[in-house]
C-alpha positions, 0 to 999 in steps of 0.5 A, spaced: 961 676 438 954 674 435 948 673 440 941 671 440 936 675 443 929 670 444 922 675 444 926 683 444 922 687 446 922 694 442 919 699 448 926 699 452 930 701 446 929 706 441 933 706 434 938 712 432 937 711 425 945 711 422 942 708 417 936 703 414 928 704 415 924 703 422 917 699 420 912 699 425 911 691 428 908 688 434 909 681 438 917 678 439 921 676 434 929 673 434 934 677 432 941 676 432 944 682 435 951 684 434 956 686 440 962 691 438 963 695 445 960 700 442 961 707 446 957 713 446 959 720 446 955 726 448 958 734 446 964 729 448 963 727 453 962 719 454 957 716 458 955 709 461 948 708 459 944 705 464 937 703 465 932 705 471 934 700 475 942 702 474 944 696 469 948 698 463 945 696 458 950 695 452 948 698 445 947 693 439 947 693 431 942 690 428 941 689 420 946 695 419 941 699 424 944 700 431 941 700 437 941 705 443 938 705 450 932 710 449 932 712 457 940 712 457 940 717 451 935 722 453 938 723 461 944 724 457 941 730 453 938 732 459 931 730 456 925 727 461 923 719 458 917 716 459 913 709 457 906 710 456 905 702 456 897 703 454 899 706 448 906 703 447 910 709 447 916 713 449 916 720 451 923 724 449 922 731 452 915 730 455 908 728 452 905 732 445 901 738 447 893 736 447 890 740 441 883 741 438 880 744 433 874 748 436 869 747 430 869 740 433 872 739 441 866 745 441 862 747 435 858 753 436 852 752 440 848 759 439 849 763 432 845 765 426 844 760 421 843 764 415 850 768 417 854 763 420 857 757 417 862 752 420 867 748 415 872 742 417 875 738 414 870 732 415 864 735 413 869 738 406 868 745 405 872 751 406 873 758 404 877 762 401 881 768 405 887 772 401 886 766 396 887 761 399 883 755 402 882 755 409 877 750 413 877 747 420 874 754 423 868 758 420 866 764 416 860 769 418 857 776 415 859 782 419 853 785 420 846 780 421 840 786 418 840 793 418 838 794 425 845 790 427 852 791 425 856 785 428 854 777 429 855 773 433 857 766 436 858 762 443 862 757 445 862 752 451 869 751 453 867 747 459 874 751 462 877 745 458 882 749 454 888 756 456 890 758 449 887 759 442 890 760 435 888 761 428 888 765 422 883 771 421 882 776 415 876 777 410 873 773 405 875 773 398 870 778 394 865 779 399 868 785 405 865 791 402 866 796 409 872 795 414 870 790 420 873 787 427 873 781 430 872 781 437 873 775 443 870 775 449 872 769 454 866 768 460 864 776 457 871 779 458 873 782 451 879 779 450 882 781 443 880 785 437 882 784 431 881 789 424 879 786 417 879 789 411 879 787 404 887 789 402 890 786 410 893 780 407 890 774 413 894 774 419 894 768 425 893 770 433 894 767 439 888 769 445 889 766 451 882 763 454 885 762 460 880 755 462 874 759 461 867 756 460 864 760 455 867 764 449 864 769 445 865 771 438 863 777 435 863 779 427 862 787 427 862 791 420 863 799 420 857 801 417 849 798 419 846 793 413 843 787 411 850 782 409 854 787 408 861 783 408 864 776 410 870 775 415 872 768 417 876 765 422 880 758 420 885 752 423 882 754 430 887 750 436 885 749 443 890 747 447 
């Protein structure tokens, strides 16, 4: 049995793709949809799909495409369902994890400008770690003058983030001394990481728990005017 349906709104349903294409569209259309007492099971087990207000919404096909329920299907799998309606999205499961890349949610504020460089991909430069390119982070020289062996760089977090992830290792062709890389959060050293020419880059996670300030220290084995470059790239807050 064919019917009508005038002004379908796509926010109340999902389509499970058994077969065709999903095309983003605004606005309403008419469509006709295709009624077969479509049952649904799950891990064999049949269930009534229902909406918030406990209605039985029945599943339809459209152009080949069948249409489920999105709430009824996610309670079924035992996965929350959300409708952010300023955005116009449904949520399976809970909404994504706000992420950031630091070199931009919070560039350095305080550094040393002739051995500190920030890449991203909006300013288009990069660096090279284990012959690879690397960007949205930074990479600096592990020792400033020959009265100082590490370089440093703060950040202001604003306790706004809980973890950061990211690659870290030495910079192609320029490391001549081992180095470390050490974190510090509101001034607790948090986590050291060991550079060297032929450690293959690696990626960390180091917890920030909501701190204010994050300080980053570039440390070389030896005292001496630039003696080796290390690098950190793709770092995320969450």
């Amino acid at each position: 049995m064919l019917k009508r349906f005038q002004g379908f709104i796509i926010g109340c349903l999902v389509c499970f793709l058994l077969t065709g294409v999903v095309l983003a569209k605004t606005g309403s259309t008419t469509i006709q949809a295709l009624y077969k007492n479509i049952k649904i099971y799950v891990d064999g087990i049949k269930i009534t799909p229902k909406d918030a207000n406990g209605t039985i919404v029945e599943p339809f096909i459209y152009n080949g495409t069948t249409y489920l329920p999105v709430r009824a299907i996610g309670q079924a799998l035992g996965k929350e369902v959300s409708w952010d309606g300023s955005t116009a999205t449904v949520y399976i499961g809970g909404e994504p994890k706000q992420t950031s890349y630091l070199t931009n949610a919070c560039p350095a504020y305080e550094y040393d400008k002739y051995n500190y460089k920030e890449c991203t991909t909006s300013n288009g430069e990069s660096f090279l770690m284990g012959g690879k390119k690397y960007t949205n982070g930074f990479y600096g020289s592990a020792s400033t003058d020959f009265n100082n062996n590490s370089n440093v760089a703060y950040y202001n977090l604003n306790a706004k983030y809980n973890k950061m992830s990211f690659v870290a290792g030495a910079i192609d062709n320029k490391l001549t001394d081992d180095a470390e890389i050490r974190i510090y959060t509101d001034g607790k050293l948090v986590k050291t990481i060991d550079i060297s020419s032929d450690i293959y880059p690696k990626e960390y996670s180091v917890s920030l728990n909501y701190a204010l300030q994050l300080k980053i220290e570039m440390v070389s084995s030896k005292k001496g005017y630039n003696i080796g470059k290390v690098g950190m790239a793709n770092i995320m807050l969450e």
